[in-house]
Every structure is written in C-alpha cells, then in structure tokens.
C-alpha positions as CSV (number, residue, x, y, z in Angstrom):
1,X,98.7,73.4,97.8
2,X,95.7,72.9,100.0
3,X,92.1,73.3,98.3
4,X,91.7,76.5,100.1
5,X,95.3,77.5,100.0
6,X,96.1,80.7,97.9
7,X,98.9,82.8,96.6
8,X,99.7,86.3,97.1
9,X,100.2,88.5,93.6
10,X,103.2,90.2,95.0
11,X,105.4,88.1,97.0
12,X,104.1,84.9,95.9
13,X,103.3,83.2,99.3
14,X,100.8,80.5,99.5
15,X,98.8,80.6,102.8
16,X,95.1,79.8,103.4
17,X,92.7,82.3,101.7
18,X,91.8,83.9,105.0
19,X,95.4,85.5,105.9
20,X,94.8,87.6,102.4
21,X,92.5,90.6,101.2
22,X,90.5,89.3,97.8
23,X,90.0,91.7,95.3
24,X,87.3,90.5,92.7
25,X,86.6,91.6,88.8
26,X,83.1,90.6,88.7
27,X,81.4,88.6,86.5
28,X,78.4,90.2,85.4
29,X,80.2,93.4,84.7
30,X,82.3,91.5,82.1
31,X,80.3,93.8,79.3
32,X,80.7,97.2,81.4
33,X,83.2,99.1,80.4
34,X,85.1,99.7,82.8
35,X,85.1,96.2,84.2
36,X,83.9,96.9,88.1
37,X,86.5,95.5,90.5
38,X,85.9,95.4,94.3
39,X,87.0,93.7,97.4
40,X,86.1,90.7,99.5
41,X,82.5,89.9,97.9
42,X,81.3,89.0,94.6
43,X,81.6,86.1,92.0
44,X,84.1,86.2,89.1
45,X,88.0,86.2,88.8
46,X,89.6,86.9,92.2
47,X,93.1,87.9,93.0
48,X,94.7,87.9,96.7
49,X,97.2,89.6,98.2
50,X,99.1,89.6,101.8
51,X,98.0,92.8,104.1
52,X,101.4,94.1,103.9
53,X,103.1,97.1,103.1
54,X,105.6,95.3,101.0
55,X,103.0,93.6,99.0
56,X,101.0,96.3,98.5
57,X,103.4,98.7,97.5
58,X,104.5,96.3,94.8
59,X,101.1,95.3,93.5
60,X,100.2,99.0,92.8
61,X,103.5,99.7,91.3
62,X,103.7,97.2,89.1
63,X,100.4,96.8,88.4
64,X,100.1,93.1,89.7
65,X,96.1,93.2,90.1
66,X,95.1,95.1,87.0
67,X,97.2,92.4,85.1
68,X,95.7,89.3,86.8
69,X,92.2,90.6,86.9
70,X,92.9,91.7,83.2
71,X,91.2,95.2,84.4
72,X,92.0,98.8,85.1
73,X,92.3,98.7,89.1
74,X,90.8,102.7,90.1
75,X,93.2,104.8,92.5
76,X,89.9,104.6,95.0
77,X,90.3,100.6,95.9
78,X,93.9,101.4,96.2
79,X,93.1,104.2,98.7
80,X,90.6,101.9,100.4
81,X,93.7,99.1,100.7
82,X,96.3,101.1,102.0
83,X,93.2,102.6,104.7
84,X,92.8,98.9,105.8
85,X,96.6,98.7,105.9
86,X,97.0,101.4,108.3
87,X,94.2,100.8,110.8
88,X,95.3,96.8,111.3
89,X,98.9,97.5,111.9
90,X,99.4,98.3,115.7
91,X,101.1,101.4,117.2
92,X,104.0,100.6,118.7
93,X,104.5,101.3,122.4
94,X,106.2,104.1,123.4
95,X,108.3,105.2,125.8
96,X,108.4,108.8,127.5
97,X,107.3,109.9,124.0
98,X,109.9,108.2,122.0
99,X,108.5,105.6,119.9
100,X,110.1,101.9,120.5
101,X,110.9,99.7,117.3
C-alpha cells in the first residue's frame, strides 16, 4: 500500500484516502460516554469506507464501524451517510418518461 492508500471496512478495497468517506472517533472524547463519532474532520481513530450502496449497506448491518472505531455508531451519522449517498449518485437519463439503466 501507498502511504496515503486506505482500505474500505466493507468490501476491503484499498484506494487513496480521497475516493472514501472517513468517519472519526475522536480523541478527546475518549472519557465521554458515549464516545462522539463524526465524519471527515477531527483527530483520533478513523475508519473509511467506499460511497457505495453496497458498502454502506454492509457496514450498518454488520456493524463494521462501531467495531473498528470500538464505539456505538448513532442512527443520525448513518442517516447523514446514506443522504450523502443519494445526492452524489446521478439520475439516470430518461427517455419519454421511462427511466434508462
């Protein structure tokens, strides 16, 4: 791996750390209970996953974050994922109102 490859928590796939969302347990909130987990920003353990629906899908079934951030992930950063999921994929084109795949 590169120095600024990473690996996705789901589907395993190393790519550079800018292809991936980061979702962060930070430091200083070690004590706090519950730990506060957050994405993109922040210092302390960091997990990645691909922007896919795939990936996300089994990250919150399984619980693939809570266990590598060793914290309770809230149903709130999930909602905020699967938002960011939605508005980055594009619509696809249509065609006298039936939708093309």
């Amino acid at each position: 791996m590169k120095p600024n490859d990473r690996r996705c928590v789901s589907c395993r796939k190393v790519a550079s750390k800018q292809e991936f969302w980061r979702v962060v347990r930070v430091h200083s909130a070690q004590q706090l209970s519950p730990p506060v987990v957050q994405l993109d920003h922040g210092m302390g353990r960091s997990a990645y996953l691909c922007p896919q629906v795939r990936c996300l899908q089994a990250a919150q079934k399984k619980d693939r974050l809570g266990r590598v951030l060793k914290a309770p992930i809230a149903e709130q950063l999930y909602k905020t994922l699967w938002e960011r999921l939605t508005d980055a994929q594009p619509i696809p084109p249509t065609r006298a109102g039936k939708q093309v795949f």
